[in-house]
N, C-alpha and C positions, 0 to 999 in steps of 0.2 A: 184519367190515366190510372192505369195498374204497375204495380213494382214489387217484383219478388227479387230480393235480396237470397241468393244464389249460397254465398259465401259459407256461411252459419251454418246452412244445411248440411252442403257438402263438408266443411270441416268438423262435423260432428257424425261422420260418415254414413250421412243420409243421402237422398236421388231426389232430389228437387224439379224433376220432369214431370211430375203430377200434380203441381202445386201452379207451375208453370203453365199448363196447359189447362186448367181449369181457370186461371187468372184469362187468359186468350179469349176461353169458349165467351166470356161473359162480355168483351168487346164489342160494339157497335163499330159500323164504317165512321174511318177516321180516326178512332181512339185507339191510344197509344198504351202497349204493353211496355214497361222499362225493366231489364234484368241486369243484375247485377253480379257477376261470377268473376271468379279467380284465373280464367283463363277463357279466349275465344271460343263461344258453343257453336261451333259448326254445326256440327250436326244439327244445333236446335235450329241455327238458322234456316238451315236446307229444309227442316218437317216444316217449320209456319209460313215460311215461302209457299210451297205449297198447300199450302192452307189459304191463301189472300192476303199474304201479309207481305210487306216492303219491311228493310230493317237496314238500320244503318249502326256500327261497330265502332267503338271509340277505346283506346287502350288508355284507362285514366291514371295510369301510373301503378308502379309496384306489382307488372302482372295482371293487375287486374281490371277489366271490361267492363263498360256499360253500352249493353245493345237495346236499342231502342225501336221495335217492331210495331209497325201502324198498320191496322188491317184496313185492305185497298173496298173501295167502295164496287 
């Protein structure tokens, strides 16, 4: 499992989509990418959906999201 914690980046007014997608490339089928952000990443979802990945969205309180993306065998 990979976890990029979202949060930190972006409040320090950085793009954490490259951090993100490198954590992905490194995946095997079945293993689970988990991000961590301040607000629903649609968008991210829509790009690694198409990529092979399934992901499921959980709003863990305070705004903020833990999306959990498993790339499909």
């Amino acid at each position: 499992m990979a976890l990029v914690d979202a949060r930190p980046i972006l409040q320090a007014g950085g793009e954490p989509f490259e951090a993100i997608m490198a954590a992905a490339a490194g995946l095997a089928d079945g293993e689970e990418l988990v991000v961590l952000a301040p607000f629903e990443p649609v968008p991210l979802e829509g790009v690694l959906s198409s990529q092979g990945f399934d992901y499921d969205a959980v709003e863990i309180g305070s705004g903020n999201w833990r999306v959990t993306f498993r790339r499909l065998p």
